[in-house]
C-alpha positions as CSV (number, residue, x, y, z in Angstrom):
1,X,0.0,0.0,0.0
2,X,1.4,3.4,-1.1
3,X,2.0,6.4,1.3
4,X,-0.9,8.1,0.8
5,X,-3.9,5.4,0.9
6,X,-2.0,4.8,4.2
7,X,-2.0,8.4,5.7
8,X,-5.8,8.9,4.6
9,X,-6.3,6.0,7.7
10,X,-5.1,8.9,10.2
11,X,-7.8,11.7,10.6
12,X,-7.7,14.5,13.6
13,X,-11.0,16.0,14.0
14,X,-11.2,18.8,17.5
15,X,-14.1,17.0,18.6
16,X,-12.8,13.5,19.2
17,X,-10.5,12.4,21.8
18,X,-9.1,16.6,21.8
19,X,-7.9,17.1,17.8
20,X,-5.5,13.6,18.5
21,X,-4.3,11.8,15.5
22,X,-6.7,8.8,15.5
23,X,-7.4,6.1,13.3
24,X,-10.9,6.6,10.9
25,X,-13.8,5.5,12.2
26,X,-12.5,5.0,15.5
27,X,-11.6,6.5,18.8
28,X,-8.2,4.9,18.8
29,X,-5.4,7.7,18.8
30,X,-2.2,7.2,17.0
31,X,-0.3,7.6,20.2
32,X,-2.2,4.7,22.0
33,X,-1.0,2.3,19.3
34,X,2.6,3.2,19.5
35,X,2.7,3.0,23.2
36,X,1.3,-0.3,22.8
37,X,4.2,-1.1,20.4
38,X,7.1,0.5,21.9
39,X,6.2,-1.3,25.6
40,X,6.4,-5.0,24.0
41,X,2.3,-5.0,22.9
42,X,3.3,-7.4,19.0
43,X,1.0,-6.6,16.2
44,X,-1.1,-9.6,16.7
45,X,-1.7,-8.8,20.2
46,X,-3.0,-5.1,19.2
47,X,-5.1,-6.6,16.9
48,X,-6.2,-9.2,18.8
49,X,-7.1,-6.4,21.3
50,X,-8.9,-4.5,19.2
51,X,-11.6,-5.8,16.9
52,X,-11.5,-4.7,13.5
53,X,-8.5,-2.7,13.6
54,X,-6.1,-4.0,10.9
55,X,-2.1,-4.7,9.8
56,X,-3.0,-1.5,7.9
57,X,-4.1,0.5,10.4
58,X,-1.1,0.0,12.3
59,X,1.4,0.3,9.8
60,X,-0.1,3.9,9.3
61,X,0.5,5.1,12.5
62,X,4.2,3.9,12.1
63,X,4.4,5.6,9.0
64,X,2.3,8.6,10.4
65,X,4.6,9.5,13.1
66,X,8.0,8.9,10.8
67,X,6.4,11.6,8.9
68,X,5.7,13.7,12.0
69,X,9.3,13.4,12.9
70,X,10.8,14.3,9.6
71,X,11.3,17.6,9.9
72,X,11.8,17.7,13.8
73,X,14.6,18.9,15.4
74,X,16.1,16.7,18.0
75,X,16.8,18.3,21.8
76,X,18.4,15.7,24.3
77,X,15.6,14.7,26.9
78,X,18.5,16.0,29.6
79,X,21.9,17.6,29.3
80,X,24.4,15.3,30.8
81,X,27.1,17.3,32.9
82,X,30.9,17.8,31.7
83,X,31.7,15.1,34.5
84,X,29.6,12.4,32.5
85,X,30.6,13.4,29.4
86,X,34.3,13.4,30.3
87,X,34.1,10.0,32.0
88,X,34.3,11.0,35.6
């Protein structure tokens, strides 16, 4: 599936769940998914979990936050001090 028929999956609409990136058609945000994902949750689980969500649908959210983070520029989450940094 090209780029695009997978991005038109993604919809954000201000009155469901506050303007979030959700999947179409249901109240399933974008963010939930990945959590899911990046704390051990495999594909077949998530969709196991939830009933007529599909491989599609969650290989749009992957793709949907790559494109999000394109153009982002990276800040560490917290300075590390010269003593780290020089090994002391």
């Amino acid at each position: 599936m090209k780029d695009e028929q997978l991005l038109n999956r993604i919809t954000m609409d201000p009155k469901i769940m506050v303007g979030k990136p959700i999947i179409k058609g249901t109240r399933l945000t974008v963010e939930h998914v990945l959590n899911l994902l990046a704390h051990g949750a495999t594909r077949a689980e998530v969709l196991k979990e939830y009933e007529g969500l599909t491989r599609d649908d969650i290989q749009a959210c992957l793709l949907f936050a790559t494109k999000a983070l394109e153009s982002t520029t990276f800040m560490p989450l917290m300075e590390e001090s010269a003593n780290a940094i020089s090994g002391r």
